[in-house]
C-alpha positions as CSV (number, residue, x, y, z in Angstrom):
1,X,35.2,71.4,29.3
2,X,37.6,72.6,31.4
3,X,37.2,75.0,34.0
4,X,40.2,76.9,35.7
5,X,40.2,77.0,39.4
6,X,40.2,81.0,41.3
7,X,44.2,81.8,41.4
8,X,45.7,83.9,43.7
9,X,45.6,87.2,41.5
10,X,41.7,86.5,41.1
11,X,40.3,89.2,43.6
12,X,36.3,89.4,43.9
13,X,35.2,92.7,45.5
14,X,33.9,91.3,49.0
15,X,37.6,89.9,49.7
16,X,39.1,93.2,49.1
17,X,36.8,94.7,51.8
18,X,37.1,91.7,54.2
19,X,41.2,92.4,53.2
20,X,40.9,96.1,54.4
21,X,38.3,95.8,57.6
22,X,40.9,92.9,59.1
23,X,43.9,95.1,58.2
24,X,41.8,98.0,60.0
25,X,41.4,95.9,62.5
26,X,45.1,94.8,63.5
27,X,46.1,98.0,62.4
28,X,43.9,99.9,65.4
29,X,44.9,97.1,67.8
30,X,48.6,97.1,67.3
31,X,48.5,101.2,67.1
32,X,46.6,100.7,70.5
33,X,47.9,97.9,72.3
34,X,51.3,96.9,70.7
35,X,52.5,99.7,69.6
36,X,53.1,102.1,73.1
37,X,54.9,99.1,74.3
38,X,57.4,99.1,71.9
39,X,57.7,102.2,71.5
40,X,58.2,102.5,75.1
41,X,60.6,99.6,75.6
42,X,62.8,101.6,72.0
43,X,62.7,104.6,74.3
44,X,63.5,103.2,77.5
45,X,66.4,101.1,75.7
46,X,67.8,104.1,74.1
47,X,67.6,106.3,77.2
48,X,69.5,103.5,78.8
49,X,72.2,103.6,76.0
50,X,72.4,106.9,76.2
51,X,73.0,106.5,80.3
52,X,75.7,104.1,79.7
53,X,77.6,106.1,77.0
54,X,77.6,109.5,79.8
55,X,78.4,107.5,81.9
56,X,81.4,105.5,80.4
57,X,82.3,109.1,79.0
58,X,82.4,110.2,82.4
59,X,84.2,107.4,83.7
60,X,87.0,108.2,80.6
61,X,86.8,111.7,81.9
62,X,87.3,110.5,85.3
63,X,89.8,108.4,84.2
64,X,91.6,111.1,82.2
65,X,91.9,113.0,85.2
66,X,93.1,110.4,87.6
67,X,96.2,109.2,85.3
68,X,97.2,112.9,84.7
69,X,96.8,113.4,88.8
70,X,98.9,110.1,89.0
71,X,101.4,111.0,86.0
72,X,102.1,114.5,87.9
73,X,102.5,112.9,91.5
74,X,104.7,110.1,89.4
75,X,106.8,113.1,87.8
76,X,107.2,114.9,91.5
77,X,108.2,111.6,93.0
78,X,110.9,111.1,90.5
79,X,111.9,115.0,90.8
80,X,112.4,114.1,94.3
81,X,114.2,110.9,94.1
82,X,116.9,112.7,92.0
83,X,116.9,115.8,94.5
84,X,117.7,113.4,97.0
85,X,119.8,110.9,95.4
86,X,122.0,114.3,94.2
87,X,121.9,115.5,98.2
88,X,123.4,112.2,99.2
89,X,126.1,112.0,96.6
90,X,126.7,115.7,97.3
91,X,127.0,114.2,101.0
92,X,129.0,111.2,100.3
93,X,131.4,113.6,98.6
94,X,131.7,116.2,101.3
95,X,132.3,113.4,104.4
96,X,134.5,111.5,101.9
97,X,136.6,114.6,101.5
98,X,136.5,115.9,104.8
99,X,137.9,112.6,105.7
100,X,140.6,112.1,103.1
101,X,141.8,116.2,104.8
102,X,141.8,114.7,108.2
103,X,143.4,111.3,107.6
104,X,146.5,113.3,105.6
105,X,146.6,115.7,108.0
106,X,147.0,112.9,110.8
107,X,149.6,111.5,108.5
108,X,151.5,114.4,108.0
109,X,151.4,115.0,111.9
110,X,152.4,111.3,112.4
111,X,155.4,111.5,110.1
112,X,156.7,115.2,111.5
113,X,156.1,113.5,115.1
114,X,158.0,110.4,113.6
115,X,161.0,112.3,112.5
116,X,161.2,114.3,115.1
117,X,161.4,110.8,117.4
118,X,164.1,109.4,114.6
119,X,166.1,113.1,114.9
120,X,165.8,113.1,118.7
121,X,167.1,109.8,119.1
122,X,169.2,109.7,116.8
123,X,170.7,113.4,118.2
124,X,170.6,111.4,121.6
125,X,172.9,108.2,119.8
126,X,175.1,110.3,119.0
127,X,176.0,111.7,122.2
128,X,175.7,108.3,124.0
129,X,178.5,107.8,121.5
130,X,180.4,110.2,122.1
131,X,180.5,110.4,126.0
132,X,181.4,106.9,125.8
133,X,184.0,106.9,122.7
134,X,185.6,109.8,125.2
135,X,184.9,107.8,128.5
136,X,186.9,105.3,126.5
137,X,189.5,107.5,124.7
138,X,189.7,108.9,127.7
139,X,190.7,105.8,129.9
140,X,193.0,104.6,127.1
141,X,195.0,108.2,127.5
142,X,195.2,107.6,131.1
143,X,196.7,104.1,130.4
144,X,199.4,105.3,128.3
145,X,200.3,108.5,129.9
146,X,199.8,106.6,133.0
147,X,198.2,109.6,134.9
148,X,194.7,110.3,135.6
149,X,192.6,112.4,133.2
150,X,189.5,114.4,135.7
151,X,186.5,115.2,134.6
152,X,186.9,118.5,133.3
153,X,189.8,117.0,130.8
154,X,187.2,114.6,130.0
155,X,184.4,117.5,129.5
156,X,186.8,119.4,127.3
157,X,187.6,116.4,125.3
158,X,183.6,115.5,124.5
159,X,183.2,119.1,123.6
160,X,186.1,118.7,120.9
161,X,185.3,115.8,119.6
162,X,181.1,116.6,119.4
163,X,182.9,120.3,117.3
164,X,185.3,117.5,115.0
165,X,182.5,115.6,114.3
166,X,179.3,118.4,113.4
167,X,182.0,120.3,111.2
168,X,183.0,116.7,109.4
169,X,179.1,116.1,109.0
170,X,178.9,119.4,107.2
């Protein structure tokens, strides 16, 4: 005859109480011993966590803060590079005009100083002319009438002529 050997699913009564008094057993010695430890290393790894994430939000807090500080001292800086890039055009354009008035006023003082010079000598020309054109005429007339023309013939003579000549001119 045959005979079947015990399977697994064949349970006699004193294996189900040796079952429960070992699980009893490693139950009340993990509960005891185990069990705070873990527990305590889950609750010291969470209260870690939970450090690190206040303190990274405060560190994104902080560094909120700090780009907004360095945006607005970023924003002034500029706002005060175009005040003073504005000042020294505003400058440039002042000196540059102040110069361009005093260089034309030079010029135009040059140039009435100028034709003055040209008016004067050419007013003094004229009379060098003159004197000598009558010192000439003058010696010529003597020549042919063959007597001597004095000076105040020759002072009336450069008056008349200097009168022929400013009423031909105009």
């Amino acid at each position: 005859m045959l005979t079947l050997a015990a399977g697994p699913l064949d349970t006699s009564l004193v294996d189900v109480i040796v079952a429960v008094v070992v699980f009893a057993v490693f139950y009340s010695l993990v509960r005891v011993l185990v069990w705070p430890k873990i527990v305590g290393a889950l609750d010291e790894r969470s209260a870690k966590i939970r450090h690190e994430i206040d303190s990274a939000e405060k560190a994104r807090h902080e560094a909120e803060a700090a780009q907004k500080k360095f945006e607005e001292k970023l924003r002034h800086a500029q706002e005060e590079a175009g005040r003073t890039i504005e000042e020294a055009r505003a400058t440039a354009r002042k000196v540059g005009d102040e110069l361009r008035a005093k260089n034309e006023a030079e010029l135009t003082e040059m140039k009435t100083r100028a034709l003055a010079d040209i008016q004067a000598a050419r007013e003094s020309a004229v009379r060098e002319l003159n004197e000598h054109a009558v010192t000439l005429a003058a010696t010529m007339a003597s020549k042919i009438l063959r007597r001597e023309v004095g000076a105040a013939d020759q002072s009336r003579l450069v008056a008349e002529s200097l009168a022929e000549l400013s009423r031909g001119r105009n």
